[in-house]
C-alpha positions in Angstrom: 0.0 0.0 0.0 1.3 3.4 -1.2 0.8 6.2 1.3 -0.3 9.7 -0.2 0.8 12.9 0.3 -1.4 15.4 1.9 -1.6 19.0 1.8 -4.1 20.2 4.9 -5.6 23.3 4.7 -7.3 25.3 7.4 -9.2 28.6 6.7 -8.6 31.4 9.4 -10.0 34.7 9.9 -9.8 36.4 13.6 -7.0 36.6 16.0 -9.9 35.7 18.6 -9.4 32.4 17.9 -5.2 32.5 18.3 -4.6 29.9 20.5 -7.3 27.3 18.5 -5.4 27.8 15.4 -2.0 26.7 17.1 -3.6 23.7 18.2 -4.8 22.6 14.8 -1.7 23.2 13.5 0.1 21.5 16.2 -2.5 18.7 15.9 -1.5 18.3 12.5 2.0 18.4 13.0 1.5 15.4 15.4 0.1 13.0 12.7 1.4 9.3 12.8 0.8 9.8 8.5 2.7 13.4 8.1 1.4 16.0 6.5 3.4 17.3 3.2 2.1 21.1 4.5 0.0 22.9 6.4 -1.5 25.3 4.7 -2.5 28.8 7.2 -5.2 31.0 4.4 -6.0 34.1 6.3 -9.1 35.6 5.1 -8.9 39.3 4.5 -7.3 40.5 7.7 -3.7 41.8 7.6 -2.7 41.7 11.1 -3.4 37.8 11.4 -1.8 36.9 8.5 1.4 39.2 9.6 1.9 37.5 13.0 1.1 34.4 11.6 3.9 34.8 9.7 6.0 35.9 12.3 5.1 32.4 14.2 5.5 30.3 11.6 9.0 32.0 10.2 10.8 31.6 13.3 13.6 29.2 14.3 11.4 25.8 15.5 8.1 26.8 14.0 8.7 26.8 10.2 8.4 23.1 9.4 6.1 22.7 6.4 3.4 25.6 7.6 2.9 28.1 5.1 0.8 30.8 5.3 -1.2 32.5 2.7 -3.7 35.4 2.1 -6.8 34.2 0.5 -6.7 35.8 -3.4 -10.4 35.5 -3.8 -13.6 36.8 -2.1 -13.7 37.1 1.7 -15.3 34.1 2.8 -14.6 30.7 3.5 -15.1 29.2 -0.4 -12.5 31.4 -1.7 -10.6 30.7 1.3 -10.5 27.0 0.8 -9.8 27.7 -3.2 -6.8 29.6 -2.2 -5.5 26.4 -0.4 -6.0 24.2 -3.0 -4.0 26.3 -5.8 -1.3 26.5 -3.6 -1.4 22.7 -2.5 1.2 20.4 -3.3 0.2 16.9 -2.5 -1.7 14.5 -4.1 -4.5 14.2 -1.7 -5.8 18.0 0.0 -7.6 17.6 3.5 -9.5 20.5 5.3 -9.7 20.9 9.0 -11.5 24.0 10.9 -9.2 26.4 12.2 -11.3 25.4 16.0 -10.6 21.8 15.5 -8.0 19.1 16.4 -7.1 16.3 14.9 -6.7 12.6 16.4 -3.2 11.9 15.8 -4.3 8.9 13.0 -6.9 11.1 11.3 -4.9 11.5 8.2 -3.8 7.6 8.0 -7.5 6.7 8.4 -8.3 9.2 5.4 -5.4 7.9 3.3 -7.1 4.5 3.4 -9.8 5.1 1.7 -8.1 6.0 -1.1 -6.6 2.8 -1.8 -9.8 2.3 -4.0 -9.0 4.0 -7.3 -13.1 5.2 -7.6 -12.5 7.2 -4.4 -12.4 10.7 -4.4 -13.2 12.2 -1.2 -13.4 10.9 1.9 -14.6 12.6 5.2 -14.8 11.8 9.3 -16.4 12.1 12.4 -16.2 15.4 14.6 -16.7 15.2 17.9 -18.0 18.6 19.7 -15.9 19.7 22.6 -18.7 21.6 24.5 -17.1 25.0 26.5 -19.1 24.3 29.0 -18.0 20.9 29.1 -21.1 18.9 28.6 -23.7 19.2 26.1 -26.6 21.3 27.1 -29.6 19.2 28.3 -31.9 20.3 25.5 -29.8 19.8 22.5 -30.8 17.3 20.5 -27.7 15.2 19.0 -29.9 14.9 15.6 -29.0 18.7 15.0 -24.8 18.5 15.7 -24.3 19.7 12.5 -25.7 23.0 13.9 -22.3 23.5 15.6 -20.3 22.2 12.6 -20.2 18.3 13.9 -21.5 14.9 13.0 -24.9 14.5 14.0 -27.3 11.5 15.1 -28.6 9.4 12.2 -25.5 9.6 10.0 -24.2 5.4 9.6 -21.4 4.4 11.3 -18.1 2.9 10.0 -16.8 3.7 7.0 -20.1 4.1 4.4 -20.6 6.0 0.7 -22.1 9.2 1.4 -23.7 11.9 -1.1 -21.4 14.3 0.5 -18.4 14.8 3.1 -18.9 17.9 6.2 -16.0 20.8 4.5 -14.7 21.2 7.9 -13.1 17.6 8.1 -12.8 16.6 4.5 -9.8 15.1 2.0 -10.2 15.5 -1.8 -8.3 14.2 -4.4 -6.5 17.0 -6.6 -8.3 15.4 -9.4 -11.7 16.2 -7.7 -11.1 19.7 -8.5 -9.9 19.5 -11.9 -12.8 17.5 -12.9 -15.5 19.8 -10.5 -14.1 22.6 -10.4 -13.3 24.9 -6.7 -16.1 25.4 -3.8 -19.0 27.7 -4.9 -18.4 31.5 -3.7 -21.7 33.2 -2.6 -22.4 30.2 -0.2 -21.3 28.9 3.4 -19.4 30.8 5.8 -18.3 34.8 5.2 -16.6 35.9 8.2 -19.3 37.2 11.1 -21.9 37.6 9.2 -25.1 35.1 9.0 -24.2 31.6 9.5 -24.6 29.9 5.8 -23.6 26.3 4.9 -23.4 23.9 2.1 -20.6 25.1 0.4 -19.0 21.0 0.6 -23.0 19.5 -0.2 -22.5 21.6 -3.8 -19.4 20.7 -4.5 -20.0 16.7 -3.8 -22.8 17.0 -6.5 -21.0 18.5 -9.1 -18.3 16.3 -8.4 -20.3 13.1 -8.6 -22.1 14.7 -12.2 -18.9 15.2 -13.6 -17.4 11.9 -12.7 -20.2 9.3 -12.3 -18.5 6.8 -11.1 -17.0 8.9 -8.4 -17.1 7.0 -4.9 -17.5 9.4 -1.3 -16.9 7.9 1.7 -16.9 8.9 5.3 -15.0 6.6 7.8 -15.3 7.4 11.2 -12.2 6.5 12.5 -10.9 9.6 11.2 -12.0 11.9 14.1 -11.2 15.5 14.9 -12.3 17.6 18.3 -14.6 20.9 17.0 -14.5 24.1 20.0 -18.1 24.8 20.3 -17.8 28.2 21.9 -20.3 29.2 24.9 -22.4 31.3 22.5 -23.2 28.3 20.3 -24.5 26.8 23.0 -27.6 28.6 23.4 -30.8 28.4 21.6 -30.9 31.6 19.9 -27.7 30.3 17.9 -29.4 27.1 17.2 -32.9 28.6 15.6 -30.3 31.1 13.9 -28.3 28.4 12.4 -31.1 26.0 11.3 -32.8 29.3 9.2 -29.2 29.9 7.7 -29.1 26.1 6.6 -32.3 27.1 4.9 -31.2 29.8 3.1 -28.1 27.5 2.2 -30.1 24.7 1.1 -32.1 26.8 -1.5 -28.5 28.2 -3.2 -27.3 24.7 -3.5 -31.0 23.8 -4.8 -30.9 26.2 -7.4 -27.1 24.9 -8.1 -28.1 21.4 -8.5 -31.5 21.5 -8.6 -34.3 20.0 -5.4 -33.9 16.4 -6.0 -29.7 15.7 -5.7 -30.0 19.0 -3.4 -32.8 17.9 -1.1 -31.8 14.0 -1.9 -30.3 13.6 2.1 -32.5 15.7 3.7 -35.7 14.2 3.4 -34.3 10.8 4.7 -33.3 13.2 7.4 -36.8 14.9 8.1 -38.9 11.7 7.7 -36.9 9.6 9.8 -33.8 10.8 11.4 -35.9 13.7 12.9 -39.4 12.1 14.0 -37.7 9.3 16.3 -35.7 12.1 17.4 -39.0 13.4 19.0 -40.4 10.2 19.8 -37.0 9.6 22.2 -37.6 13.1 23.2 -41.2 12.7 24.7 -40.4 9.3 25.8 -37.6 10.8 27.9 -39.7 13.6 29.3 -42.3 10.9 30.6 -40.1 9.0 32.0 -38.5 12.2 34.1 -35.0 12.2 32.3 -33.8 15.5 32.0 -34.1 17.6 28.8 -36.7 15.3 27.0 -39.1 17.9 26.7 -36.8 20.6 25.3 -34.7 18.5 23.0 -38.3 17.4 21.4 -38.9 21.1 21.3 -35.7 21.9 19.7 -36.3 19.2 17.3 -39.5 20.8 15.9 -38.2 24.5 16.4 -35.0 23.3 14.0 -37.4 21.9 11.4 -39.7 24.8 11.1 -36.6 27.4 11.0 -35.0 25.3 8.3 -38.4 25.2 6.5 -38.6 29.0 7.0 -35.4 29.9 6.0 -35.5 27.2 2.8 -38.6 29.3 1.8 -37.6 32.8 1.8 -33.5 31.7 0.2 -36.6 29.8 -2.6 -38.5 33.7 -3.6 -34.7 35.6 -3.2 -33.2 33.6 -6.0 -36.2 33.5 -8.4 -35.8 37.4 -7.7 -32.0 37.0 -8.4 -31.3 38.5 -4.5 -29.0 35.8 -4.6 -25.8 34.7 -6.6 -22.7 32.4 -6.5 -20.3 31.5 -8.9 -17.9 28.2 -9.4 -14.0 29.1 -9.8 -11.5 27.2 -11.5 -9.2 26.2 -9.8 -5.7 27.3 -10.7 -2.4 25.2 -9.5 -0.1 27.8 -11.3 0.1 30.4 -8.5 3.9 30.9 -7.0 5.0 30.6 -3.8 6.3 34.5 -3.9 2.6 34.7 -2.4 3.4 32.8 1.1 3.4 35.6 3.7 6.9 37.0 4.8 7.3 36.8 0.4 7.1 40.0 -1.5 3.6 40.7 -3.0 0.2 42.1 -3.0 -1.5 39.6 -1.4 1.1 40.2 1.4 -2.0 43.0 2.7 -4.7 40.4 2.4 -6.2 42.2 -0.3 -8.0 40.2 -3.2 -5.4 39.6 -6.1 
């Protein structure tokens, strides 16, 4: 068996978040498959991607970190696009810049890819509550709220329709034949918390290769910070309206039945016997039956919502996104500490 070469890639944006990103890194850095690079692609703000540079250029930090300023768009897309121009190995994994990984995370993903069909495979994150237990009303089905793997996903290592973008490997090929992630969805600094970026991408890749094969195994875990104001219930309705909104861009990308193909396993299934355990627990005194049942329905009618008014916006065109290439030919002038424009942060 031939082990691969992987380039990982994590997105950053805010020096709130300092300490999280040396941990990712670090968590990299501590695979028992090394890394070729880590690639550092700081999303439109200077400062970070100066003293990132700074940490990374010094005596015991370089290693194979490079850092980068993300040439496109501000957002996370154009962030991730950035990374995989610059990429170098044969295989490019993401992480989130408030994640570690398990020290076997990239030999578990490197697996998959003995199978010649395979071209992306994902894992299983774990949320690492700041409180340090998961609030008693949270429902497990909704994880994905706070960027995790979520109740009524299959275990082991299964074909999927799509991987989750914040703990993801594609093959280089993936991109050639698909093209980069869709800019005008998912994540865009602060602002409204969007999704689906990775769920597009996957269907385009598996319409321009048909035979394509996506796995998750979950084996390959990584840790995900779920901050304190995640936590609370005004995130979560928040969230589940945004995922709305996200799922009618990648609708009108892909169209309702390969967009919506997951999700109404999810809502007739996944979600009901969510409830059912939810009421059952509440009878039977356990705590937080009766809110995670709540939450349940709360979720579903926010995602409906949301799903309805992203539906109107882009039959009124209040909503675009476009599909980069994706170009391998940039030079490595552009790390940080290089000379060069996007030295400021500034789009090329």
């Amino acid at each position: 068996m031939n082990l691969r070469d992987f380039s990982v890639v994590v997105c950053v944006y805010t020096e709130d978040r300092w300490e999280d990103i040396l941990a990712a890194v670090d968590s990299v850095r501590a695979q028992s498959l090394p890394a070729r690079e880590v690639l550092l692609v700081v999303d439109h703000n200077p400062a970070l991607l100066e003293r990132l540079g700074k940490e990374y250029g010094r005596p015991g930090r370089s290693g194979a970190v490079r850092v980068l300023a993300n040439a496109g768009p501000r957002g996370l897309s154009a962030g991730r696009n950035t990374g995989i121009a610059a990429a170098r190995g044969e295989i490019v994994a993401f992480l989130d810049d408030d994640a570690v990984a398990e020290e076997d995370w990239l030999r578990h993903f490197d697996k998959g890819y003995d199978d010649p069909r395979v071209m992306a495979v994902g894992g299983r994150t774990v949320p690492a509550w700041s409180s340090g237990r998961r609030p008693a009303w949270f429902p497990e089905e909704f994880d994905w709220v706070v960027g995790c793997t979520y109740r009524g996903l299959p275990p082991g290592t299964v074909r999927v329709r799509n991987v989750l973008g914040g703990n993801a490997s594609f093959r280089r090929t993936a991109f050639d034949a698909a093209g980069g992630f869709a800019t005008g969805i998912g994540r865009d600094g602060d602002k409204r918390p969007l999704g689906g970026e990775e769920t597009e991408l996957c269907i385009r890749l598996a319409r321009a290769l048909p035979r394509a094969v996506l796995l998750i195994d979950d084996r390959a875990v990584i840790h995900h910070k779920v901050p304190a104001v995640r936590e609370r219930f005004r995130y979560f309705r928040t969230r589940c309206y945004a995922e709305g909104l996200s799922k009618a861009l990648v609708s009108r990308s892909v169209g309702a039945g390969k967009g919506l193909e997951s999700e109404r396993r999810y809502t007739t299934r996944v979600l009901p016997a969510g409830v059912v355990r939810g009421v059952r627990d509440a009878l039977l005194g356990r705590s937080g039956g009766a809110g995670r049942a709540g939450a349940v329905v709360a979720g579903v009618l926010a995602a409906a919502g949301g799903y309805a008014v992203g539906i109107v916006r882009s039959r009124g065109n209040g909503a675009a996104f476009s599909v980069p290439a994706v170009d391998r030919r940039r030079p490595d002038a552009e790390d940080a500490g290089a000379p060069g424009p996007d030295e400021r942060g500034e789009p090329s």
